[in-house]
Backbone and ligand atoms as CSV (ligand in chain L), in Angstrom:
chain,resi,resn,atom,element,x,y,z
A,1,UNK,N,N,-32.145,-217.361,51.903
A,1,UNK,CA,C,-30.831,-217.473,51.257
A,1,UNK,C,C,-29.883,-216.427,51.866
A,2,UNK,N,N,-29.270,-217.433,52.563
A,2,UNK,CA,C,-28.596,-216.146,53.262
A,2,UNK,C,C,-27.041,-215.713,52.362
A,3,UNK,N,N,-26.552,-214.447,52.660
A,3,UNK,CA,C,-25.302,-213.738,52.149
A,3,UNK,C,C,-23.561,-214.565,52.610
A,4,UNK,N,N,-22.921,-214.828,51.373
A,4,UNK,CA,C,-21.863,-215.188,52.326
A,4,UNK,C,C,-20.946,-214.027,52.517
A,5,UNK,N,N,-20.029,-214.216,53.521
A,5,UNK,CA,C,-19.345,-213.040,54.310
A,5,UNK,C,C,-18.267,-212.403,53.000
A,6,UNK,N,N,-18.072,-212.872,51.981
A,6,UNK,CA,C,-17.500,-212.216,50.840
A,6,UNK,C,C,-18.235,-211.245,50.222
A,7,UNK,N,N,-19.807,-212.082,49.801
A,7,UNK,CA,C,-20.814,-210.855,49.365
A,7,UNK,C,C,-21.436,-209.409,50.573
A,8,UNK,N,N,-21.480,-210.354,51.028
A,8,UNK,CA,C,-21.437,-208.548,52.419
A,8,UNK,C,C,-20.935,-207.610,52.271
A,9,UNK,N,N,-19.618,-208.108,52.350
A,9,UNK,CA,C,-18.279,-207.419,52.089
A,9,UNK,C,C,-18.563,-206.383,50.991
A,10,UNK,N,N,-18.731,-207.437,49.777
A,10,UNK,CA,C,-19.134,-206.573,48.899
A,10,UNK,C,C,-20.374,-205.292,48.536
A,11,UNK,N,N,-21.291,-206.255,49.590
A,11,UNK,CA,C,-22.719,-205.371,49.416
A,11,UNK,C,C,-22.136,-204.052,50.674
A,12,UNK,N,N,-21.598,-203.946,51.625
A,12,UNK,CA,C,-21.061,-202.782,52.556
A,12,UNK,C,C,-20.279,-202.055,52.198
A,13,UNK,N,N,-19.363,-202.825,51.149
A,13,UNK,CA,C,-18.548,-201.535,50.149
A,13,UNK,C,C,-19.442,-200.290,49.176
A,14,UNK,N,N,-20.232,-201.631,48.710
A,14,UNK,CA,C,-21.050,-200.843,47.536
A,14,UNK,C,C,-21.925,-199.808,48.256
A,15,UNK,N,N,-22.678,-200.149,49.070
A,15,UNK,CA,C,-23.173,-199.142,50.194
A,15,UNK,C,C,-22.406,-197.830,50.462
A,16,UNK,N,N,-21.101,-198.342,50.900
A,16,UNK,CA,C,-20.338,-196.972,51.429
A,16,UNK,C,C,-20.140,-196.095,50.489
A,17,UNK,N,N,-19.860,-196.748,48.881
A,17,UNK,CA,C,-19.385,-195.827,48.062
A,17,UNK,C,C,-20.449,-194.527,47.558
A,18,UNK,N,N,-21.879,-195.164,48.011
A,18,UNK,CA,C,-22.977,-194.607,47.131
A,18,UNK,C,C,-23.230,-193.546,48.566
A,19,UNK,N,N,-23.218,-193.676,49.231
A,19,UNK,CA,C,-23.257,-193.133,50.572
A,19,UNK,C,C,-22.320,-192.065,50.433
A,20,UNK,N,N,-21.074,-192.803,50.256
A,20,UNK,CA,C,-20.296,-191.130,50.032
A,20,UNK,C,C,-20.461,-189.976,49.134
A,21,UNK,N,N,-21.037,-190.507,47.714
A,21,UNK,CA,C,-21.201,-189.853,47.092
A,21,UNK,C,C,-22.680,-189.143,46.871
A,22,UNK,N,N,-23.870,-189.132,47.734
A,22,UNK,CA,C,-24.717,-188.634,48.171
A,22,UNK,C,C,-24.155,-187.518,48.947
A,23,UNK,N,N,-23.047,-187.567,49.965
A,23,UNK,CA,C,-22.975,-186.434,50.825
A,23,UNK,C,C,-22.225,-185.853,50.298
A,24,UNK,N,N,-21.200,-186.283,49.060
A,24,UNK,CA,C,-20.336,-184.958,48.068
A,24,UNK,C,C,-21.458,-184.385,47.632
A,25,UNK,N,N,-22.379,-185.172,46.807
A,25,UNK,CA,C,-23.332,-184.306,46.254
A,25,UNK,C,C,-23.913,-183.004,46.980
A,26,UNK,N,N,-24.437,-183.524,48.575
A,26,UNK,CA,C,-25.479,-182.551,49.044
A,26,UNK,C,C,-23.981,-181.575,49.466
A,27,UNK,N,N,-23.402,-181.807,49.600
A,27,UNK,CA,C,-21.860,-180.589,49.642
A,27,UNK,C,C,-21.738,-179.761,48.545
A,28,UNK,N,N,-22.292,-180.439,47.374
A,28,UNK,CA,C,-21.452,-179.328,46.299
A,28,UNK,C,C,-22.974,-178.915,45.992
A,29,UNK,N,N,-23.844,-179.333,46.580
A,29,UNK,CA,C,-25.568,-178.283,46.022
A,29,UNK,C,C,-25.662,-177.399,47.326
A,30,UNK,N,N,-24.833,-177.707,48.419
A,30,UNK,CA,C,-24.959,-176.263,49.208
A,30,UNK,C,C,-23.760,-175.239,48.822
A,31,UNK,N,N,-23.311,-175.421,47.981
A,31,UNK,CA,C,-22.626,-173.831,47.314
A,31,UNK,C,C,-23.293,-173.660,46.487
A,32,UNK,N,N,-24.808,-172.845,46.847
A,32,UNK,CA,C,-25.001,-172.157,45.416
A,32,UNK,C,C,-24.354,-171.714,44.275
A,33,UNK,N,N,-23.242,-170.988,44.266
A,33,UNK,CA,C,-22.538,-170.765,43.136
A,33,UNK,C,C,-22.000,-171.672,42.376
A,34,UNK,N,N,-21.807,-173.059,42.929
A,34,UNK,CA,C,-20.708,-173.691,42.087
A,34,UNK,C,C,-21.635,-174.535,41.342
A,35,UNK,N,N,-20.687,-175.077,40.541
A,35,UNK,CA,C,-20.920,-176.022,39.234
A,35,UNK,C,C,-22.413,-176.561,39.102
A,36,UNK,N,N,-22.040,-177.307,40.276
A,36,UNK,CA,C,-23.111,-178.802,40.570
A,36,UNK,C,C,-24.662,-177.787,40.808
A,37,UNK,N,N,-24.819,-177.190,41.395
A,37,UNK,CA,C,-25.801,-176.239,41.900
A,37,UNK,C,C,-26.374,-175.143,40.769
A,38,UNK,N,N,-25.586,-174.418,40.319
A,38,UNK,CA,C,-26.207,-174.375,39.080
A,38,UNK,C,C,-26.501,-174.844,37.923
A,39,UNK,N,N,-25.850,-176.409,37.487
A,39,UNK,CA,C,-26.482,-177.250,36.864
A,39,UNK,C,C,-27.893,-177.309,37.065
A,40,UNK,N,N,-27.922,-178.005,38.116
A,40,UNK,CA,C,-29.095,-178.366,39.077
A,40,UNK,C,C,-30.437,-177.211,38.714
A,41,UNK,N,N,-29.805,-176.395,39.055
A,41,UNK,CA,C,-31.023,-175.043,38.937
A,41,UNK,C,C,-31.313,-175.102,37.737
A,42,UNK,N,N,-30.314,-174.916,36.325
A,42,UNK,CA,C,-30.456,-174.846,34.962
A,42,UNK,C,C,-31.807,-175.883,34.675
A,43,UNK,N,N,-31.398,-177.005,35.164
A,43,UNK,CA,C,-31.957,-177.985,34.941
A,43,UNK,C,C,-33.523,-178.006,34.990
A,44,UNK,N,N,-33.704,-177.754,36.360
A,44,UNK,CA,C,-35.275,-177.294,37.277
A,44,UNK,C,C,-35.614,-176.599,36.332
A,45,UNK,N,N,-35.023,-175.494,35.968
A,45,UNK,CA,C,-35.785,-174.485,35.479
A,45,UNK,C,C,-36.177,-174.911,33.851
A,46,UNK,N,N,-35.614,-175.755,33.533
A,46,UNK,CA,C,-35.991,-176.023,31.873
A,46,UNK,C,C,-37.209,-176.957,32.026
A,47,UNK,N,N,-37.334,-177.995,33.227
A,47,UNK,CA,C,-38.348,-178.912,33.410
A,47,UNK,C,C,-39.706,-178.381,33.519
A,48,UNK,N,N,-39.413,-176.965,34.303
A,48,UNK,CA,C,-40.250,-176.478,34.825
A,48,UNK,C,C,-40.729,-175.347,33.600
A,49,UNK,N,N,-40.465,-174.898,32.875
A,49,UNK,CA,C,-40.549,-174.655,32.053
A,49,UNK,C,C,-41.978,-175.564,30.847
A,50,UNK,N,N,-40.892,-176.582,30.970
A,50,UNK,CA,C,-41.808,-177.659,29.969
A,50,UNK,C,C,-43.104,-177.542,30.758
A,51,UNK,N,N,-43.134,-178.176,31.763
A,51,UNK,CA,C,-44.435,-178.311,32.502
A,51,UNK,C,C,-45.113,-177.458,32.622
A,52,UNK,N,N,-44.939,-175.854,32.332
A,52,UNK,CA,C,-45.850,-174.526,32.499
A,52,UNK,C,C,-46.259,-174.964,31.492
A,53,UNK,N,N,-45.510,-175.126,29.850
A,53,UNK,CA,C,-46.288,-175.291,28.684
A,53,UNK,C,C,-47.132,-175.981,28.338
A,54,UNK,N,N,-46.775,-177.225,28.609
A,54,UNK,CA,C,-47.825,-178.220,28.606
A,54,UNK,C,C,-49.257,-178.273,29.231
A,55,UNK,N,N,-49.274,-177.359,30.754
A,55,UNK,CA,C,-50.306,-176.501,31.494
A,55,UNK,C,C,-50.862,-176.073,30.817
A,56,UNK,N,N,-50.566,-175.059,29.730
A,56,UNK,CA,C,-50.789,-173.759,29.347
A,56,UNK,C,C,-51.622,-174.223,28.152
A,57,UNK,N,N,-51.040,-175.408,27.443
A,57,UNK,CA,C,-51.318,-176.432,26.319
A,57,UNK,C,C,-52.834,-176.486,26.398
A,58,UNK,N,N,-52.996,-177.757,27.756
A,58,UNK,CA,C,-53.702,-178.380,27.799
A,58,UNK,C,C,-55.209,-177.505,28.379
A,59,UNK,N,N,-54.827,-176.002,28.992
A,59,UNK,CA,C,-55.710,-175.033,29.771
A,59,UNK,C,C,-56.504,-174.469,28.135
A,60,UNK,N,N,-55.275,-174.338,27.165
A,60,UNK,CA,C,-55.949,-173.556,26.051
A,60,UNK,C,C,-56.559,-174.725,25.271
A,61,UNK,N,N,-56.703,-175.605,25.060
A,61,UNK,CA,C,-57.388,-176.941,24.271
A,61,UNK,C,C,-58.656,-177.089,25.164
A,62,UNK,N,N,-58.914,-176.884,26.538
A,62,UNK,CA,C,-59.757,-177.510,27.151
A,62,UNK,C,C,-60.554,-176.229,26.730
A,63,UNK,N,N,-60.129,-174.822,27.307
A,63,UNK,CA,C,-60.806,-173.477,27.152
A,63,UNK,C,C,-61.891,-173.412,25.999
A,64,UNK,N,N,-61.157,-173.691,24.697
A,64,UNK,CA,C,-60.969,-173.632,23.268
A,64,UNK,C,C,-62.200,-174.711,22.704
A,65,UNK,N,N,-62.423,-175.435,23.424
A,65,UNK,CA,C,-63.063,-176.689,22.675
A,65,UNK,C,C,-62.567,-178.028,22.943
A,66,UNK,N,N,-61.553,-177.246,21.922
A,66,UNK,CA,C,-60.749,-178.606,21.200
A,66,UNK,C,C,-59.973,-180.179,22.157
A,67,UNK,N,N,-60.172,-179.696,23.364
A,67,UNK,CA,C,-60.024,-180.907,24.160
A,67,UNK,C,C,-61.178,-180.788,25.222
A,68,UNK,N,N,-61.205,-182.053,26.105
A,68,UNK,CA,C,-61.777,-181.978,27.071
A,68,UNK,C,C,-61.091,-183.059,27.922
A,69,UNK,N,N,-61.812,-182.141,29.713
A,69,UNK,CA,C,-60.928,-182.684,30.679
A,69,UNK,C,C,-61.108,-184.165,30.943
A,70,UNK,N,N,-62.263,-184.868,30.303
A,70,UNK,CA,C,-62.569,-186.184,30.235
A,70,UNK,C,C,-61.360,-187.156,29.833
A,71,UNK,N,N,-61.169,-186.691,28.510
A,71,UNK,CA,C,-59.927,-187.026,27.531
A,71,UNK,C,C,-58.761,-186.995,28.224
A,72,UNK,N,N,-58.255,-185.413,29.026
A,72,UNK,CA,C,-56.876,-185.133,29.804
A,72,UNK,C,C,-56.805,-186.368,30.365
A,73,UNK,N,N,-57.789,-186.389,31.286
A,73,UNK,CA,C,-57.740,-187.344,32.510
A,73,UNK,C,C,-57.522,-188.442,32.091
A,74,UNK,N,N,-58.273,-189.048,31.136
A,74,UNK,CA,C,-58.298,-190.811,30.251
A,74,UNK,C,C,-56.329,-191.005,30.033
A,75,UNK,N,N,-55.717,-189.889,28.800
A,75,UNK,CA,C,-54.997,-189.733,28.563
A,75,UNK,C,C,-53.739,-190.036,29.402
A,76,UNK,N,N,-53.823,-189.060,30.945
A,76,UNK,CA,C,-52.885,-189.302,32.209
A,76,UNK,C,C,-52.884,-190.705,32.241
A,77,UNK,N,N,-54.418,-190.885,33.005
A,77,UNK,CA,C,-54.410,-192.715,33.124
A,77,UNK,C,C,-53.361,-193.636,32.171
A,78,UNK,N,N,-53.477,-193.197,31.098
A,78,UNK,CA,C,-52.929,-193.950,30.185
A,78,UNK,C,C,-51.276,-194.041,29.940
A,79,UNK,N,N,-51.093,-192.438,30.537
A,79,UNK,CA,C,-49.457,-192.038,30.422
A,79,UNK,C,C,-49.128,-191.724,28.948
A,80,UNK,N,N,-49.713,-191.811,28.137
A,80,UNK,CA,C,-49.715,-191.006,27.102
A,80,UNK,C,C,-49.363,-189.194,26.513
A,81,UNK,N,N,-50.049,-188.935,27.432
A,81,UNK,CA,C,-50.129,-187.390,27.351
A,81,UNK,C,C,-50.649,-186.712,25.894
A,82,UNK,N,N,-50.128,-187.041,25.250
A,82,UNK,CA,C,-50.227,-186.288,23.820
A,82,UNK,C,C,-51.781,-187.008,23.695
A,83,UNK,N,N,-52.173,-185.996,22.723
A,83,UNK,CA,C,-53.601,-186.368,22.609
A,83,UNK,C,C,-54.299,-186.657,21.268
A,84,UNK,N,N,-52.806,-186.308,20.449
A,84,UNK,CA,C,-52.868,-187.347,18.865
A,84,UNK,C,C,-52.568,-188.900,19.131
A,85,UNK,N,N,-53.318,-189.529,18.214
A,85,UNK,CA,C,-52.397,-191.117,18.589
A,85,UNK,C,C,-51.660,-191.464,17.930
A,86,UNK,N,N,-50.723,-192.320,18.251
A,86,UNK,CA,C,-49.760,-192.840,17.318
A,86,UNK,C,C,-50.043,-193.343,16.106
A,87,UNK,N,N,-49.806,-192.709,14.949
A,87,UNK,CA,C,-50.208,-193.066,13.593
A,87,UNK,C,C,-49.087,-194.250,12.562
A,88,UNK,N,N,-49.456,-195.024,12.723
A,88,UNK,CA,C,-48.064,-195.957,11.903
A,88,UNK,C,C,-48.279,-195.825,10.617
A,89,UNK,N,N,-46.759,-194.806,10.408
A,89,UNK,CA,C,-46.366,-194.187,8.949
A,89,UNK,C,C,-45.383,-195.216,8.383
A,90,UNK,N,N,-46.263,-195.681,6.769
A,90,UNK,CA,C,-45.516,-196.998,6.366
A,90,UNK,C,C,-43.900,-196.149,5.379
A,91,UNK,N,N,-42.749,-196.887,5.884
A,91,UNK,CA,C,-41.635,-196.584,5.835
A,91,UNK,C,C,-41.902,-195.631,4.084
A,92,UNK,N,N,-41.238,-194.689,4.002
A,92,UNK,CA,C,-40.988,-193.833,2.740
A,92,UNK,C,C,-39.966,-194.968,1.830
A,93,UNK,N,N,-40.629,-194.798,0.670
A,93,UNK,CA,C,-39.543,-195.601,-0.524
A,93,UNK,C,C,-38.060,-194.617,-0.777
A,94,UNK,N,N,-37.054,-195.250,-1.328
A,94,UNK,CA,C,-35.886,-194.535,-1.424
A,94,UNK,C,C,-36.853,-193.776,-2.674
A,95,UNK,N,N,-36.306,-192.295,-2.116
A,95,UNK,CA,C,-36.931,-190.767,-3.201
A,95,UNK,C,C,-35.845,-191.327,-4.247
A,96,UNK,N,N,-34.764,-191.674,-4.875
A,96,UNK,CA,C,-34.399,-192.104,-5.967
A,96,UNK,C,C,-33.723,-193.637,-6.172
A,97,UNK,N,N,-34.633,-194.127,-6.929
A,97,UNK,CA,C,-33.969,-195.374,-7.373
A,97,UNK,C,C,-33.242,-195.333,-9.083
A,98,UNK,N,N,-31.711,-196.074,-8.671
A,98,UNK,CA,C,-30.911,-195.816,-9.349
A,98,UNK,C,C,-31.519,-196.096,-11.299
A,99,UNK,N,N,-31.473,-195.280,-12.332
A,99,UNK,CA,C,-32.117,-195.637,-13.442
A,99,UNK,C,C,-33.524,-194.992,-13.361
A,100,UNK,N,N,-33.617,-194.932,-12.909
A,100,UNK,CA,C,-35.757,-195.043,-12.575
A,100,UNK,C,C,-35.960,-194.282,-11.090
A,101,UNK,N,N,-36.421,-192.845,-11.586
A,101,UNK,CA,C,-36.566,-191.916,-10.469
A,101,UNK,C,C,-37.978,-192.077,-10.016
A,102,UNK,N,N,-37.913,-191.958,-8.792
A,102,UNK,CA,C,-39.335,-191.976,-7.863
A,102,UNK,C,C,-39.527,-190.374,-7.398
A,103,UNK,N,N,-40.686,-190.403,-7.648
A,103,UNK,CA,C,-40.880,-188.729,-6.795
A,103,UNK,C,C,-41.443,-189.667,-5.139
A,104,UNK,N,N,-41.450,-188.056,-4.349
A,104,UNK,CA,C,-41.880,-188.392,-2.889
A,104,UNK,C,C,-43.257,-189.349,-2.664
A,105,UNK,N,N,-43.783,-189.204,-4.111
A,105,UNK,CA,C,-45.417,-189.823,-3.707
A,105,UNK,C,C,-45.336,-191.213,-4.101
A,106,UNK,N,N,-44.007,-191.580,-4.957
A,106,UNK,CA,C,-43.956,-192.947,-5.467
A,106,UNK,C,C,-44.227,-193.187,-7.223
A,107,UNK,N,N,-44.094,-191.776,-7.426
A,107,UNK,CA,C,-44.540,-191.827,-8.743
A,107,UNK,C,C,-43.508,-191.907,-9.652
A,108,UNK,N,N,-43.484,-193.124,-10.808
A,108,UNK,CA,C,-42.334,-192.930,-11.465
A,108,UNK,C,C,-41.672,-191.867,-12.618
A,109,UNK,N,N,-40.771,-191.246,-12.361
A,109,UNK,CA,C,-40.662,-190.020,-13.386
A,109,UNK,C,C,-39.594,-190.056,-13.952
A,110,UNK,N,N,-39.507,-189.593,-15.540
A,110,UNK,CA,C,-39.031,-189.714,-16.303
A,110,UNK,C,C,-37.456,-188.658,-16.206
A,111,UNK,N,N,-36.341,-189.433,-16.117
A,111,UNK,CA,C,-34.788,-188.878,-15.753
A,111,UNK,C,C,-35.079,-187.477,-16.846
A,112,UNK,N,N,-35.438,-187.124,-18.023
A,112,UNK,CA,C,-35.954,-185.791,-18.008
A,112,UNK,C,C,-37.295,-185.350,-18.267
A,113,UNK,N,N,-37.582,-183.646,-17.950
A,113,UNK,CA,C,-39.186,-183.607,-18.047
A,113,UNK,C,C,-39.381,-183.594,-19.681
A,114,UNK,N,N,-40.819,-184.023,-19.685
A,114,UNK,CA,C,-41.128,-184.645,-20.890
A,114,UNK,C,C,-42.078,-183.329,-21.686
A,115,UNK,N,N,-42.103,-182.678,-20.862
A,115,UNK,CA,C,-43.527,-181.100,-21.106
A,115,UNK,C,C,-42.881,-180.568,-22.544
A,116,UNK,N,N,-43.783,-179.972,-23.398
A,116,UNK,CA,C,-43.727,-179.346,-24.478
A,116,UNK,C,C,-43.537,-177.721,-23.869
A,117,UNK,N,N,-42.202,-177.464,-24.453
A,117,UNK,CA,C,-42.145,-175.809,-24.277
A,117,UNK,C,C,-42.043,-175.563,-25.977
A,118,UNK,N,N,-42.862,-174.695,-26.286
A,118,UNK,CA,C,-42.333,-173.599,-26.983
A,118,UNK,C,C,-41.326,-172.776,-27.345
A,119,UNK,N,N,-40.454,-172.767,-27.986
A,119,UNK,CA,C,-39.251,-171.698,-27.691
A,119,UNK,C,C,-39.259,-170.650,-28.052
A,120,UNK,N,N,-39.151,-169.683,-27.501
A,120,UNK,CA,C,-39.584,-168.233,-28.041
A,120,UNK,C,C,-39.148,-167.690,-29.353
A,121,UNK,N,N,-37.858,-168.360,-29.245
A,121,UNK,CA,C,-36.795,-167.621,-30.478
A,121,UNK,C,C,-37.168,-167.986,-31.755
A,122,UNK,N,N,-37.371,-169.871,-32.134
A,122,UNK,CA,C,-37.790,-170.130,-33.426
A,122,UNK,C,C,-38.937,-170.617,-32.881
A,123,UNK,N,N,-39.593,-170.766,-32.298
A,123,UNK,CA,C,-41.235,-171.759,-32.692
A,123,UNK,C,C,-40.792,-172.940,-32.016
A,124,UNK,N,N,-40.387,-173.599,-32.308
A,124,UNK,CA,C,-39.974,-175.235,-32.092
A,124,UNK,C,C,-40.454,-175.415,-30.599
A,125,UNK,N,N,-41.204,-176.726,-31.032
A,125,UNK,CA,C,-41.813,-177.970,-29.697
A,125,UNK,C,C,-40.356,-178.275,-28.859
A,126,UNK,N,N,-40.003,-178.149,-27.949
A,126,UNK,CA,C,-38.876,-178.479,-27.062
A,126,UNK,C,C,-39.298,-178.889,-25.834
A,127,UNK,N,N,-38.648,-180.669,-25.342
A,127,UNK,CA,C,-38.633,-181.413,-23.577
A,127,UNK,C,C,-37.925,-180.409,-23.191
A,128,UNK,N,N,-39.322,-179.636,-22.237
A,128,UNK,CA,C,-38.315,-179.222,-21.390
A,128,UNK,C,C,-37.364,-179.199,-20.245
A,129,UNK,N,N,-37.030,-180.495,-20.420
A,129,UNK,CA,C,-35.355,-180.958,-19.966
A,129,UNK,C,C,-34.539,-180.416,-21.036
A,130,UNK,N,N,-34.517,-180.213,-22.198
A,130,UNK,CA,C,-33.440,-180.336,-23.167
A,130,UNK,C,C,-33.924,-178.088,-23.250
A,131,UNK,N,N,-35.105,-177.955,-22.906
A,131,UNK,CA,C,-35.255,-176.539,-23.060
A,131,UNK,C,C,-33.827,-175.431,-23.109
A,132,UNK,N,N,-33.226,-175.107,-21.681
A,132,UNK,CA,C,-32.203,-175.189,-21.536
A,132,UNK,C,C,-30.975,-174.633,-22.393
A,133,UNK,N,N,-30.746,-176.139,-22.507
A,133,UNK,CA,C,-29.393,-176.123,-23.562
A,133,UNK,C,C,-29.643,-175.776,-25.559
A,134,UNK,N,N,-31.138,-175.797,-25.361
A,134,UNK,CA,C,-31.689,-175.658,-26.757
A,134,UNK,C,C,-31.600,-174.016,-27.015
A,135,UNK,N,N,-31.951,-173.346,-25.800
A,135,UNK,CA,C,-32.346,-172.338,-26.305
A,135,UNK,C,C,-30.979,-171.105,-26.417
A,136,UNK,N,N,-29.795,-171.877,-24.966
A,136,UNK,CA,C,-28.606,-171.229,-25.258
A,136,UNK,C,C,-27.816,-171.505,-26.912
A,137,UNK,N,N,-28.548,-172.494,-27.432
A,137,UNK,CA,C,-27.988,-172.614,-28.926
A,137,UNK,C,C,-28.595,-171.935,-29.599
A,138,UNK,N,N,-29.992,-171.824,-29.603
A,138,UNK,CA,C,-30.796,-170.956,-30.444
A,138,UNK,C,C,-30.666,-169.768,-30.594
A,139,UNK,N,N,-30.629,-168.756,-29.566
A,139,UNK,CA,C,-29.814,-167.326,-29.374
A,139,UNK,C,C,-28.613,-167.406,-29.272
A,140,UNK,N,N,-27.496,-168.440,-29.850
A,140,UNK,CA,C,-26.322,-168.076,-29.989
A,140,UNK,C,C,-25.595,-167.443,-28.624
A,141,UNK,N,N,-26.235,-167.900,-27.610
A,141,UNK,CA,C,-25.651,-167.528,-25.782
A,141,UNK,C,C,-24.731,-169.649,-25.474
A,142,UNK,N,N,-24.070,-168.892,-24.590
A,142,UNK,CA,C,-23.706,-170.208,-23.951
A,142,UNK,C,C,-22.375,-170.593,-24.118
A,143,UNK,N,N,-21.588,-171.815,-23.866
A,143,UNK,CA,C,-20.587,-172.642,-23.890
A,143,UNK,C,C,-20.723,-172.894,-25.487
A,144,UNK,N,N,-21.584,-173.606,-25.680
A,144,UNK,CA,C,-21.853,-174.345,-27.115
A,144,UNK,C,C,-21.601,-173.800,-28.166
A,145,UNK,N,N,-22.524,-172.433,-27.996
A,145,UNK,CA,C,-22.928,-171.304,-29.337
A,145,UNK,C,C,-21.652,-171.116,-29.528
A,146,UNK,N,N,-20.592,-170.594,-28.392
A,146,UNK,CA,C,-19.434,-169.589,-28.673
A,146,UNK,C,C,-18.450,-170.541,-28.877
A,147,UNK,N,N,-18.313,-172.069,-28.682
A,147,UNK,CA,C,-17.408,-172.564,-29.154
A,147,UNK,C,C,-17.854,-173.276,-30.981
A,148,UNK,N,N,-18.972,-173.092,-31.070
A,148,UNK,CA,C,-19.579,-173.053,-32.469
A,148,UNK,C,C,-18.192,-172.532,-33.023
A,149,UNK,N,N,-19.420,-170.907,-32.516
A,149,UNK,CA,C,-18.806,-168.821,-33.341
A,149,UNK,C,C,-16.904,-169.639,-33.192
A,150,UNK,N,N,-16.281,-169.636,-32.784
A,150,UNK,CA,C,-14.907,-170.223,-32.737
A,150,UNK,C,C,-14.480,-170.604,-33.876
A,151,UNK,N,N,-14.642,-172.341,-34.111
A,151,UNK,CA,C,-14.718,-173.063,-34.858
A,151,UNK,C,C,-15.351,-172.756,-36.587
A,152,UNK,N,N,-16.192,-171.949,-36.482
A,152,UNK,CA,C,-16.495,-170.967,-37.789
A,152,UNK,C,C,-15.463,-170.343,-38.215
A,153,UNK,N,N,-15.212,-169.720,-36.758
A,153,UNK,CA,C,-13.823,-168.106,-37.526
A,153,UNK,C,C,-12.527,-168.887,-37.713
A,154,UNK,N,N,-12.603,-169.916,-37.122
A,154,UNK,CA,C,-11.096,-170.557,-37.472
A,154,UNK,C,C,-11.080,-171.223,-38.940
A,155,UNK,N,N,-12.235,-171.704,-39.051
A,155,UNK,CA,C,-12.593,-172.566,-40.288
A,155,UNK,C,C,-12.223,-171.125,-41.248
A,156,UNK,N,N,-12.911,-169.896,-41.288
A,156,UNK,CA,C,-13.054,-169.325,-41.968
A,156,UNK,C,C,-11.087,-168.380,-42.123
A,157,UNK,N,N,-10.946,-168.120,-41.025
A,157,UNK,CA,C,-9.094,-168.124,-41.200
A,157,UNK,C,C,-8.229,-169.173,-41.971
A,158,UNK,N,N,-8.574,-170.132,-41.958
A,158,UNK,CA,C,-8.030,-171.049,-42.476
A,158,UNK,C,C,-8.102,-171.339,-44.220
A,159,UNK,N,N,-9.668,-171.067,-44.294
A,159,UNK,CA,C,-9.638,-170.901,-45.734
A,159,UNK,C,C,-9.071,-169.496,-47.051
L,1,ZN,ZN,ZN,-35.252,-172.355,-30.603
């Protein structure tokens, strides 16, 4: 199948352009200092980086026990690398459904806690969800108590 002289055209443009911009490139990586060149280096050096660790990884797992070079090698073959396997984690439920709360494990829980507290002040069985606001009434602390104490002294001005 041969090319017609339009696509040539086109395929010798596309050529030239990639061509040119190979030799800007190798232009701006022979100024060490500039931009392109120390990108470049930044770059190397983070790859290279990774790859010491992963060395270093796989030297201390083999050393250690905990791996062997049987496995490394299987593993490469495979292109895998990691030497956990992929575990398929079944999607998490929404942590709250609207009305009806779910904890993380799926468990349904009650919009308040249902536990028996004690209250120090009088005795009294108190949810302690409602603990709280019970006990700023009970010691006369809080929003509540003091707009009570208020409503008393006014009552009592009044009479
Ligand atoms: Zn109380």
């Amino acid at each position: 199948m041969a090319l017609k002289p339009a696509q040539l055209a086109f395929e010798e443009a596309l050529l030239r352009e990639r061509l040119k911009f190979v030799r800007e490139l190798k232009e701006q990586l022979q100024d060490e200092e500039g931009m392109v060149a120390q990108t470049v280096k930044a770059y190397t050096a983070v790859v290279d980086d990774v790859i010491h660790n992963i060395a270093l990884e796989v030297h201390r797992g083999v050393q250690t026990g905990v791996d062997d070079l049987v496995d490394v090698h299987h593993r490469l073959a495979a292109g895998t690398g990691s030497s956990q396997q992929a575990v398929a984690i079944p999607p998490l439920a929404p942590p709250v459904v609207k009305g009806n709360m779910v904890d993380v494990f799926g468990n349904v829980v009650p919009p308040i806690a249902l536990d028996q507290v004690a209250c120090p002040s009088c005795g009294r069985k108190v949810a302690a969800g409602r603990f709280a606001p019970h006990l700023e009434k009970c010691m006369g602390r809080g929003r509540q108590a003091s707009r009570q104490a208020n409503k008393r002294i006014s009552a009592m001005d009044l009479s």
